[in-house]
C-alpha distance (Angstrom), angle and dihedral (degrees) to the residues before:
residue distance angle dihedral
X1 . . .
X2 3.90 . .
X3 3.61 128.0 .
X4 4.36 113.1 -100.7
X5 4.32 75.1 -138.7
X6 3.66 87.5 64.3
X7 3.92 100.6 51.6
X8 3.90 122.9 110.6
X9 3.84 87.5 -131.1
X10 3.88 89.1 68.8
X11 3.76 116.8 97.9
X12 3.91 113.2 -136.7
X13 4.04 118.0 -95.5
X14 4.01 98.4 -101.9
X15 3.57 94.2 52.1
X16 3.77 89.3 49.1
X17 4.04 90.2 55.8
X18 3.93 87.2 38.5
X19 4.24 85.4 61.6
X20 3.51 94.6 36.0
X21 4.07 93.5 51.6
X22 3.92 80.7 53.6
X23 3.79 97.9 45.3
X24 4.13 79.3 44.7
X25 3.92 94.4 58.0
X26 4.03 99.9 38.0
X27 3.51 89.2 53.2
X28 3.52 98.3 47.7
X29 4.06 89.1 41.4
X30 3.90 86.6 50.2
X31 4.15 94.8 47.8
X32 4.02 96.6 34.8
X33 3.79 122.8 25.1
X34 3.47 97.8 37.6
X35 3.53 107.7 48.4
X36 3.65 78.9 39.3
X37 4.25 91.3 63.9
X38 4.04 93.4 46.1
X39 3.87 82.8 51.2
X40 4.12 90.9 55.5
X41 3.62 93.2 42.3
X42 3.67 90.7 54.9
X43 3.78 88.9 50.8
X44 3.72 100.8 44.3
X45 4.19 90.8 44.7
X46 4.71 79.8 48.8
X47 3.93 90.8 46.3
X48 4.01 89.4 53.1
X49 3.62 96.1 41.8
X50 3.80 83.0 53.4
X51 3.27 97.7 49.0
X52 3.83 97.2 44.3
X53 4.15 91.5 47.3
X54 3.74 87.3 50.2
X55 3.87 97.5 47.2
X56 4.20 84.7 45.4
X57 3.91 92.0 59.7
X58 3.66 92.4 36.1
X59 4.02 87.2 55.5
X60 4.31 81.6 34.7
X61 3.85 90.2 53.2
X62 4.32 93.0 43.4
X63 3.48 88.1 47.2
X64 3.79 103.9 50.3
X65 4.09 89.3 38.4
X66 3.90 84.1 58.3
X67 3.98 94.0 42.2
X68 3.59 90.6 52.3
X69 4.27 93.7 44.5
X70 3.58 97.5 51.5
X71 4.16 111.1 22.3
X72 4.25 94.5 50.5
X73 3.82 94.8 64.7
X74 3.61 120.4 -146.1
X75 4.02 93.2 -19.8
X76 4.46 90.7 101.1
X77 3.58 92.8 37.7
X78 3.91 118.1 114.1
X79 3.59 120.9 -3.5
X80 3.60 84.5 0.5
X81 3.92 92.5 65.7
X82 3.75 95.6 106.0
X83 3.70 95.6 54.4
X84 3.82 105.2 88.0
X85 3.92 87.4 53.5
X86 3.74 92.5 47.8
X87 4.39 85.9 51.3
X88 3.44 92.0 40.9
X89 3.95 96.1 49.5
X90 3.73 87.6 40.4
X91 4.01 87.7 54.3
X92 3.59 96.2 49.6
X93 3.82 94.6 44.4
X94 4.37 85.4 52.9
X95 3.82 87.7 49.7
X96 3.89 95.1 52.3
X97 3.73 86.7 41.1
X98 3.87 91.3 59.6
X99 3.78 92.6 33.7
X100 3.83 85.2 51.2
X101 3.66 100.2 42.8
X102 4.73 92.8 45.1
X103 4.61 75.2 55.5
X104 3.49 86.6 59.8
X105 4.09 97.6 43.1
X106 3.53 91.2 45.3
X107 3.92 97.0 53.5
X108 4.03 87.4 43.1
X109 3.56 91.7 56.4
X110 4.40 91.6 47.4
């Protein structure tokens, strides 16, 4: 009986670590870096959505603060000064409530 290390068919031992370096690094680039890209895209597209939502209520918040300064009259004038910051804060907080609380629905129902 022959050896199977002996046959013609067989490729010689440095071309066999040469392929299997290669095998090595595709799988590794397949399984690691690019699962690893989709990841960062779909943190870099939910850091600006964050920062785009928070920049719209900041620009939400200003705008109501100054709506409810200069459109109610005399009614937040005086002792009443504080009172458009206390409804607009108020406002805000009930918005992130309900934004908070439809997170929490969605993820139940997934």
């Amino acid at each position: 009986m022959s050896d199977p290390l002996d046959t013609p068919a067989s490729a010689p031992l440095p071309q066999i670590i040469l392929e299997l370096r290669d095998l090595v690094l595709a799988y590794f680039r397949q399984e690691t870096i690019v699962p690893l890209k989709s990841l960062g895209r779909y943190i870099l597209f939910g850091l600006v959505g964050a920062l785009l939502l928070g920049t719209g209520f900041i620009l939400l918040g200003v705008g109501s603060l100054r709506l409810l300064q200069t459109e109610t009259g005399s009614t937040f004038r005086g002792d009443w000064s504080w009172a458009p910051y206390g409804i607009v804060f108020v406002a805000l907080c009930v918005g992130g409530a309900i934004a908070w609380k439809a997170r929490g629905a969605r993820r139940a129902r997934a």
